[in-house]
KOLMI-921183 format. One line per 8 residues: number of its first residue (from 1); their letters; for each residue x, y, z of C-alpha. Coordinates in nm, 2 decimals, decimal comma, padded with zeros to 4 digits. Each point is the difference from the previous one (the first is absolute). Layout:
residues N
NUM	A	X/Y/Z ~ ...
END
This chain:
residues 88
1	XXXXXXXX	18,43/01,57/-07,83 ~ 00,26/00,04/-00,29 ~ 00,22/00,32/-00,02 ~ 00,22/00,04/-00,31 ~ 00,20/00,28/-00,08 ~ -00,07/00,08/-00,42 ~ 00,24/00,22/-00,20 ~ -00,18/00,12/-00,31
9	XXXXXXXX	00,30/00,17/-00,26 ~ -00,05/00,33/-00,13 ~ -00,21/00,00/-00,31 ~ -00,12/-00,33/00,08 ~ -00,39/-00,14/-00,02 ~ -00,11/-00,28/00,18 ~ -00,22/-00,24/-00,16 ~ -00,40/00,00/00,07
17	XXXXXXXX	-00,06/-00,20/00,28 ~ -00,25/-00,05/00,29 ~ 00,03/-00,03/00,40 ~ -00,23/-00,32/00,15 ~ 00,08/00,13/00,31 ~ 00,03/00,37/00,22 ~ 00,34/00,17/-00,01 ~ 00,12/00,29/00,13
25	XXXXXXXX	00,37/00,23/-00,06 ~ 00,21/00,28/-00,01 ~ 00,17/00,14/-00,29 ~ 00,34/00,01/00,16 ~ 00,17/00,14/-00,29 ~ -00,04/00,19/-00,36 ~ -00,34/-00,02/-00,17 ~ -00,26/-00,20/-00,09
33	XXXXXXXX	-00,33/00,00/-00,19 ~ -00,27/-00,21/00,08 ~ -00,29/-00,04/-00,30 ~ -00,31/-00,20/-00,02 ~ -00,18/-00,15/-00,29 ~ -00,28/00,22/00,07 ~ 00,20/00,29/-00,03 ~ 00,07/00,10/00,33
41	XXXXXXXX	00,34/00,13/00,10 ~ 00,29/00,01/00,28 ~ 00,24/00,26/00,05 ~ 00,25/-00,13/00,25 ~ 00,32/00,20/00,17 ~ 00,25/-00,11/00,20 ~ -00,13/-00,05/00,37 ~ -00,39/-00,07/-00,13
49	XXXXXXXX	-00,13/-00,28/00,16 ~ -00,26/-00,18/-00,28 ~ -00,30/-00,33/00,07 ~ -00,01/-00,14/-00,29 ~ -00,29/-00,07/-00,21 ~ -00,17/-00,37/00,06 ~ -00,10/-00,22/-00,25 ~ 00,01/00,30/-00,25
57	XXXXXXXX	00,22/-00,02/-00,33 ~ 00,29/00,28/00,00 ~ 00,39/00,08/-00,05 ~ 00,25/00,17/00,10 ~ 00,23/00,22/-00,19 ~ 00,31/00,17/00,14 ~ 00,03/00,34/-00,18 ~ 00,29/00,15/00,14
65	XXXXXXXX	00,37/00,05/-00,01 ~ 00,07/-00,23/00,25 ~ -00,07/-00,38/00,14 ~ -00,33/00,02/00,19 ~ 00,02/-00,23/00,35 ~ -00,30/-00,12/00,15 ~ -00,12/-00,19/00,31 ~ -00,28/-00,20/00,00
73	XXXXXXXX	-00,20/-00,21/00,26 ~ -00,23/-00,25/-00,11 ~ -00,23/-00,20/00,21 ~ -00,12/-00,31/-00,17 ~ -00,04/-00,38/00,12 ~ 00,23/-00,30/-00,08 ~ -00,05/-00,10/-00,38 ~ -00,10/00,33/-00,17
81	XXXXXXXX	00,20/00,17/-00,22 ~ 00,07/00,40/00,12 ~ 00,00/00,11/-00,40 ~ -00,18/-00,13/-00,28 ~ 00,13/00,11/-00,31 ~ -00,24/00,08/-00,26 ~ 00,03/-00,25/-00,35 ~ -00,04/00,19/-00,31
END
């Protein structure tokens, strides 16, 4: 299990990326977006918990005013990565 803490600055977008493995978090603070490649999209609040998508392309983008904190679990094995950025 790794937990990291992620602050995502106001206006900021993450780059494109994938999970290998399940994760699971809580927005703790500000807002966040969540946006597949296939056009699906996440509205997230302060307080909303989010499981991420596996294995599916997306980013985040933080919309708001104000950093957005989230926490996230992931639950992987020794020797794979937790994020897999996207090359473009």
């Amino acid at each position: 299990i790794t937990i990291l803490r992620i602050t995502i600055p106001a206006g900021t977008r993450l780059e494109t990326h994938t999970h290998p493995v399940l994760n699971a978090g809580v927005l703790v603070s500000g807002q966040l977006t969540v946006v597949t490649t296939e056009g699906k999209t996440l509205r997230l609040k302060a307080g909303d918990p989010i499981v991420e998508v596996v294995n599916t392309i997306h980013y985040g983008v933080n919309e708001g005013d104000a950093p957005a904190e989230i926490v996230v679990f992931y639950a992987g094995a020794v020797g794979t990565p937790i994020t897999v950025v996207k090359q473009e």
